[in-house]
C-alpha positions in Angstrom: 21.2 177.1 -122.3 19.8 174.5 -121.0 18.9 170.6 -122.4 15.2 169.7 -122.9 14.2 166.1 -123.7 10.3 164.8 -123.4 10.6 161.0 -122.8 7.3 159.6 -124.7 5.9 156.2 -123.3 4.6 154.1 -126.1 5.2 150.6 -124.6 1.5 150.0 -123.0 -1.0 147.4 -124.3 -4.2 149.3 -123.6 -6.2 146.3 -123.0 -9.5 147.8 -122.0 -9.6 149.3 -125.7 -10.9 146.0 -126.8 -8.6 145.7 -129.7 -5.6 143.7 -131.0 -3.4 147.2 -132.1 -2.2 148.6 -128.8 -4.2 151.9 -128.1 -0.8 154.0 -128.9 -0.8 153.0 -132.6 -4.7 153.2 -133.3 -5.7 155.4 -135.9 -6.8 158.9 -134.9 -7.9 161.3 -137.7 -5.9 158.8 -139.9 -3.0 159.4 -138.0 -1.9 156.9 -135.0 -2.9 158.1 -131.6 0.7 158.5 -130.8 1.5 161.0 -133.6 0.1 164.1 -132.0 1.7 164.2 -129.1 5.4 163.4 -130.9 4.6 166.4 -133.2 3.4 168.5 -130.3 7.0 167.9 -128.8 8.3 168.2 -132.4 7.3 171.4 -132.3 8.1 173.0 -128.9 11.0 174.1 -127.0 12.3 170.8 -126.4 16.0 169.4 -127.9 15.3 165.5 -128.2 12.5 163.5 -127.9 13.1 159.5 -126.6 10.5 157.1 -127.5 9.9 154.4 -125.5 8.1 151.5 -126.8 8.0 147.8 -127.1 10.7 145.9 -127.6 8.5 144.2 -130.4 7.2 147.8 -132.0 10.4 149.9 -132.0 11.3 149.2 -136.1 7.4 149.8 -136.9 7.7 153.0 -134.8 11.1 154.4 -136.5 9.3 153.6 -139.9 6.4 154.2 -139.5 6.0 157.0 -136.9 9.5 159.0 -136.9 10.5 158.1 -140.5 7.4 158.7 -142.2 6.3 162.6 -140.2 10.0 163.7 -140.4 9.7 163.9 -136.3 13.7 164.9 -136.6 13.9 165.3 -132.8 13.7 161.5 -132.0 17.1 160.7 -130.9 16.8 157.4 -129.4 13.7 154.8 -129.8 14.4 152.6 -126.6 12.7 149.2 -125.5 10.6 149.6 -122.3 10.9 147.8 -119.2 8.0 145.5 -117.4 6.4 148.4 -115.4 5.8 152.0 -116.4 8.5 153.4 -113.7 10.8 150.9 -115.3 10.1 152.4 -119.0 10.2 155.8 -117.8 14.0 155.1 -116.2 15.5 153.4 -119.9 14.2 156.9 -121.5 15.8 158.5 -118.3 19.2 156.5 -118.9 18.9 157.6 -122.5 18.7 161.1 -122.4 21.6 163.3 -121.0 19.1 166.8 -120.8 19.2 168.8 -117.4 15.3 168.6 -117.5 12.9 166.0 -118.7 9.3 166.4 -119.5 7.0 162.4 -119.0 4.6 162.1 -120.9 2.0 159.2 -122.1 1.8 158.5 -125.6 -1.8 157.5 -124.9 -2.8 161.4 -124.3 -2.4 163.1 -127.6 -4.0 166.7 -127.3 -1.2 168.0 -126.0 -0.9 171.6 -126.8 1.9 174.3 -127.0 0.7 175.8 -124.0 0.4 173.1 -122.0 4.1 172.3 -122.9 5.5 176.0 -122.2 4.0 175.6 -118.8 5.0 172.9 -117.4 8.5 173.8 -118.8 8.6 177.3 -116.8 7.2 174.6 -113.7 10.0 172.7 -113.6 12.5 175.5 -114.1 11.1 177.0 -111.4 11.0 174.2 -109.1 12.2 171.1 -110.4 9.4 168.7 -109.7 6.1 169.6 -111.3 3.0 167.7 -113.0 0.1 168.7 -114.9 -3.2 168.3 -112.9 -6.8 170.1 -112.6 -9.2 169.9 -110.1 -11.8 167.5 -109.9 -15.5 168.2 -111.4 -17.5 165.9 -109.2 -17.6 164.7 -106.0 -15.6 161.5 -104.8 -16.7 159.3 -102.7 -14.1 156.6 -100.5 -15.1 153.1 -100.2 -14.6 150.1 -97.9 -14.0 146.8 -98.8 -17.7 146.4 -99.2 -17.8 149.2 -101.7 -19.8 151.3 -99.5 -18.8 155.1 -98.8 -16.2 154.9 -96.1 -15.6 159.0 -96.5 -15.9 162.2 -98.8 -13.1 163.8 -99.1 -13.2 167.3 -99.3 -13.5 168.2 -103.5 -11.2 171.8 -103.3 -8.3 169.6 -102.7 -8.6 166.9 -105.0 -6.9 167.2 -108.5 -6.5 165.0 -111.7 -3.2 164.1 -112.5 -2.2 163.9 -115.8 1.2 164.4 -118.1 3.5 165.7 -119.0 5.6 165.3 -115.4 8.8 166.8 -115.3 12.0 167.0 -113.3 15.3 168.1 -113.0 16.8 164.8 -114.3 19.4 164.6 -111.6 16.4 164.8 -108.6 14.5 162.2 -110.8 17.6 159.7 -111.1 18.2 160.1 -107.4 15.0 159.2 -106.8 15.2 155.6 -108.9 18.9 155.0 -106.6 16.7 155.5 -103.6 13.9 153.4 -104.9 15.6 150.5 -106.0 18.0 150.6 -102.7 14.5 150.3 -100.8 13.2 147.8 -103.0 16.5 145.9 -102.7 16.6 146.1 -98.5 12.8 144.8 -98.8 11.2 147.4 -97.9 7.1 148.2 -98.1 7.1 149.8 -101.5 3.7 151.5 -102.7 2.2 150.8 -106.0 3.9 152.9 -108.1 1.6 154.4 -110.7 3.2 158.0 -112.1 6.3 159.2 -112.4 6.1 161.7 -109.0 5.1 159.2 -107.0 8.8 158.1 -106.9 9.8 161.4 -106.0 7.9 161.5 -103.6 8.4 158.6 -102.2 12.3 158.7 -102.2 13.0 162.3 -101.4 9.7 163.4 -99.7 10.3 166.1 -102.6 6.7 168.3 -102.7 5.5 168.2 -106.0 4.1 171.6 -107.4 0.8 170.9 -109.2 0.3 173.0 -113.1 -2.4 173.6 -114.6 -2.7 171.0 -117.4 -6.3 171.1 -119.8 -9.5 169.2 -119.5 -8.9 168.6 -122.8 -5.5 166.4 -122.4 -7.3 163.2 -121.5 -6.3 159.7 -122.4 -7.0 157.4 -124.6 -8.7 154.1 -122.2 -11.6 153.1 -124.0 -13.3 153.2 -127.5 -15.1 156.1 -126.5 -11.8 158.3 -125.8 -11.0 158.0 -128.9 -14.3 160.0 -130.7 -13.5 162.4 -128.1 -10.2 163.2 -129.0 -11.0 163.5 -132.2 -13.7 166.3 -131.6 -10.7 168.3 -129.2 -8.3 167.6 -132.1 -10.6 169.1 -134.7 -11.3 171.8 -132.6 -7.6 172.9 -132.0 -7.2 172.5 -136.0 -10.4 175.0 -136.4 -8.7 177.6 -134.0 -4.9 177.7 -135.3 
């Protein structure tokens, strides 16, 4: 059989939240944000859970978080690093699983379905991510912020988490990365975990279908919306 482990990020400050508790910890149908998505691994195929999270917040997470909901499948609590990337690779170095399944801490409707897919995905081809298409149209701009193209909608998609990988490809990937970084070469801003993949292996990435429903907490206003997809998923199991 083989080793699942989701690798939870919980070490952002969420800034644009406009509040002093980072957005991970905020309470969400008197639960923090965080909570839901823990339980949904909880719950799931998955052997081990690693929570990454502040070097400052890891004792209030075992307490308060693991401790307290009896999420038995927390292994390891780990400090992250400065950038995401870097706080995906301690949960990576933490984790001995054949496959792990990325995932922001910040999204917390995160269903069993969801989760089943993506871990038939990344059986099937060892680098996959949950995406949908986009609703609206988007527009390119210059660095006047006027429309420098339109690119063509049926092939753009919004990517979201959980990510996953065969954890061998994905720790490859980090050796090639930080050999590049180390020779100085042009590295692109790295902003989710298939980027590196992509970037070190030239790897195609194979695109699942995630939910409109899995968004992520950003703003005050996520959160009321969250709630209403939360209650709605209560109403229907």
């Amino acid at each position: 059989m083989k080793k699942y482990a989701a690798i939870v990020l919980s070490a952002g400050n969420g800034s644009r939240m406009k509040s002093d508790i980072p957005k991970q910890y905020l309470p969400l149908i008197e639960k923090p944000v965080i909570y839901y998505s823990l339980m949904a691994f909880q719950n799931s195929p998955v052997d081990e859970i690693i929570l990454v999270a502040g070097a400052n917040d890891i004792e209030y997470c075992r307490k308060e978080i693991v401790e307290r909901y009896g999420l038995s499948k927390v292994t390891k609590i780990v400090a992250g690093g400065k950038e995401r990337y870097d706080s995906v690779y301690e949960g990576l170095c933490a984790t001995d699983a054949e496959y792990v399944l990325i995932h922001d801490g910040a999204r917390p409707v995160l269903t069993s379905d969801l989760i089943d897919r993506m871990i038939q995905g990344v059986e099937t081809t060892g680098a996959c991510i949950a995406a949908m298409p986009v609703k609206d149209t988007i527009k390119l701009s210059d660095e006047h912020k006027q429309v420098s193209s339109t690119p063509d909608r049926k092939h753009l998609w919004m990517v979201q988490t959980p990510q996953c990988f065969a954890r061998t490809l994905l720790e490859e990937s980090y050796e090639i990365l930080k050999c590049k970084q180390k020779a100085g070469e042009n590295v692109p801003d790295i902003t989710d975990d298939a980027m590196i993949v992509e970037f070190a292996t030239g790897k195609k990435i194979t695109l699942v279908e995630g939910a409109y429903t899995n968004l992520k907490i950003t703003t005050p206003e996520d959160l009321a919306v969250a709630e209403i997809f939360l209650k709605s998923l209560q109403l229907e199991s």
